[in-house]
C-alpha positions as CSV (number, residue, x, y, z in Angstrom):
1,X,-91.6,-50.9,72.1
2,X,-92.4,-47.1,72.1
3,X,-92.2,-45.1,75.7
4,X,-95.0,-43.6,74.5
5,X,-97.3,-46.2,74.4
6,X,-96.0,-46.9,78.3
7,X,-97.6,-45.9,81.6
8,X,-96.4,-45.6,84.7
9,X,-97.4,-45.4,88.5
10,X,-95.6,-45.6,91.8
11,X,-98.0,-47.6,94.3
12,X,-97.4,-47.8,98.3
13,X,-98.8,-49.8,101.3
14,X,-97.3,-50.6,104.6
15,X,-93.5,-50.8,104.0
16,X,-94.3,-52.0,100.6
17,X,-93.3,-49.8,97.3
18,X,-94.2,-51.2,93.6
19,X,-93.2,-49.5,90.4
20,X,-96.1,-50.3,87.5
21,X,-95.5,-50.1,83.9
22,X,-98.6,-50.4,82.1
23,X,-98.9,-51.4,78.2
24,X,-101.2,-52.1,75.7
25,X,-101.8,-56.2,75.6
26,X,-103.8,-59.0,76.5
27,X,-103.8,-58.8,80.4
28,X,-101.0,-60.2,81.4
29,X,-99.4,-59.3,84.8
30,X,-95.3,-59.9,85.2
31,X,-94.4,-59.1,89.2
32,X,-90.4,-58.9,89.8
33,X,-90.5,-61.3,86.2
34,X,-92.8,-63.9,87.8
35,X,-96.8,-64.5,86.9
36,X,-99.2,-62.9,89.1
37,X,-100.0,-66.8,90.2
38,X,-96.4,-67.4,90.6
39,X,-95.9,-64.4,93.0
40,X,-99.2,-63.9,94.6
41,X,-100.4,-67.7,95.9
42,X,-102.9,-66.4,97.6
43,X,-106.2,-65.9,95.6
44,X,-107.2,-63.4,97.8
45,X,-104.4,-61.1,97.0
46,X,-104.5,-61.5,93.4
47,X,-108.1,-60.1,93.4
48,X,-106.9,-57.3,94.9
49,X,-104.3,-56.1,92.7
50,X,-106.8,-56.9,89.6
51,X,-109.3,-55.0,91.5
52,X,-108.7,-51.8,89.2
53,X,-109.3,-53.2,86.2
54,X,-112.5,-54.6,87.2
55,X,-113.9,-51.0,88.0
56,X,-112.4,-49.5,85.0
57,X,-113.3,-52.6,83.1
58,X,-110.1,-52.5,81.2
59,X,-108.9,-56.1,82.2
60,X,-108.1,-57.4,78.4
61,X,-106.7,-54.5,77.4
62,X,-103.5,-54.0,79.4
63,X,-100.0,-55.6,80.0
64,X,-98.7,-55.2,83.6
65,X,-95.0,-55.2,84.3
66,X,-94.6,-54.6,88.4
67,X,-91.3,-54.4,90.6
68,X,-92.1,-54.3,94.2
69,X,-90.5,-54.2,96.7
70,X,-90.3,-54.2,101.0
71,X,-92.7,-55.4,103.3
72,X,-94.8,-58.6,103.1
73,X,-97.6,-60.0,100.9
74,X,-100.7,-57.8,101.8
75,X,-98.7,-54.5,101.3
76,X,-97.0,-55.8,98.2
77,X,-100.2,-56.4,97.0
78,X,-101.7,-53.3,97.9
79,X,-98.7,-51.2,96.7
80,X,-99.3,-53.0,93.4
81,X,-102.9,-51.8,93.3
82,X,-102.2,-48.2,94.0
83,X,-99.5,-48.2,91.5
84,X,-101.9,-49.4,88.8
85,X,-104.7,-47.0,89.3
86,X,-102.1,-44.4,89.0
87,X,-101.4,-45.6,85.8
88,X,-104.5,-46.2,84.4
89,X,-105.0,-42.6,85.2
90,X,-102.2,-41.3,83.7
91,X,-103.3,-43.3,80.6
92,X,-106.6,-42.2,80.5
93,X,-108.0,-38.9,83.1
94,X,-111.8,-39.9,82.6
95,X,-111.1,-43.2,85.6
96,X,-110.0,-40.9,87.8
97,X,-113.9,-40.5,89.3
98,X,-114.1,-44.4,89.3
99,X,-110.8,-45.0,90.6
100,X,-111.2,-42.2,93.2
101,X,-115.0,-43.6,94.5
102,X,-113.6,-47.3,94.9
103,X,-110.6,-45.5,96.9
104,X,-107.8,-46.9,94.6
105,X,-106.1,-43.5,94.1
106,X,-105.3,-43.0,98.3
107,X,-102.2,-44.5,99.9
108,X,-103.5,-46.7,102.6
109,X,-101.5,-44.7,105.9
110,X,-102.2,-47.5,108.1
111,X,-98.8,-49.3,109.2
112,X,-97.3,-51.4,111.9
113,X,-97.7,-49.8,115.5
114,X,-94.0,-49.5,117.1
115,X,-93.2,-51.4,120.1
116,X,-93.4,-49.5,123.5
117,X,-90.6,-50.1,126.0
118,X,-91.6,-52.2,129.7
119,X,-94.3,-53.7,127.6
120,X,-95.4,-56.9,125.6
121,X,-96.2,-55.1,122.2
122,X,-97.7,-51.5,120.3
123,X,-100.7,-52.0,122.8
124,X,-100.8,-55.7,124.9
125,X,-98.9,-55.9,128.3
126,X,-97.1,-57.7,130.6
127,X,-99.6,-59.9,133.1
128,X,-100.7,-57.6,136.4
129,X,-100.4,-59.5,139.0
130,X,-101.4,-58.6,142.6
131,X,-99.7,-60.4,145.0
């Protein structure tokens, strides 16, 4: 196998960091050396991270190989996405305006509100009572 012929793209979500390698194939995705139906159980989740190639409409034509790590599912999954339209765009600069309009190519900044001292949570409370 050529380096050559091998993309890459550092995704992030949450807590979560993947590292994509993306090669000419058939399609098939390999996360941490497990399917993507081994990994991700949840349906939902595996759309997501083929989301990419279904605006591209390069599904067939690539070989994932993802190692993620951190986090839980949902950022996992996200980080994946991210570092997938990274690499499609380093493979090919013409996506970018279709990766960039289905908001593929920004790092999601939401994360986990820190827990506030004298209370229940990031936001809820302790019961008020009056008497």
């Amino acid at each position: 196998m050529s380096e050559a012929l091998r993309n890459y793209g550092t995704g992030r979500r949450k807590c979560s960091t993947a590292r994509v390698f993306l090669r000419p194939g058939s399609g098939e995705v390999t996360v941490n050396g497990r399917t993507l139906e081994d990994f991700f159980h949840n349906p939902t989740l595996r759309m997501i991270v083929r989301q990419p190639f279904l605006v591209t409409e390069t599904s067939e034509k690539f070989d994932i190989e993802a190692t993620v790590s951190g986090g839980g599912n949902a950022g996992q999954a996200g980080a994946v996405r991210h570092g997938i339209a990274r690499a499609l765009l380093q493979g090919d600069p013409e996506l970018r305006e279709r990766l960039k309009a289905a908001g593929f190519l920004t790092r999601d900044p939401r994360k986990k509100e820190r827990k506030k001292y004298g209370q229940k949570g990031a936001r809820a409370r302790f019961q008020f009572s009056k008497r």
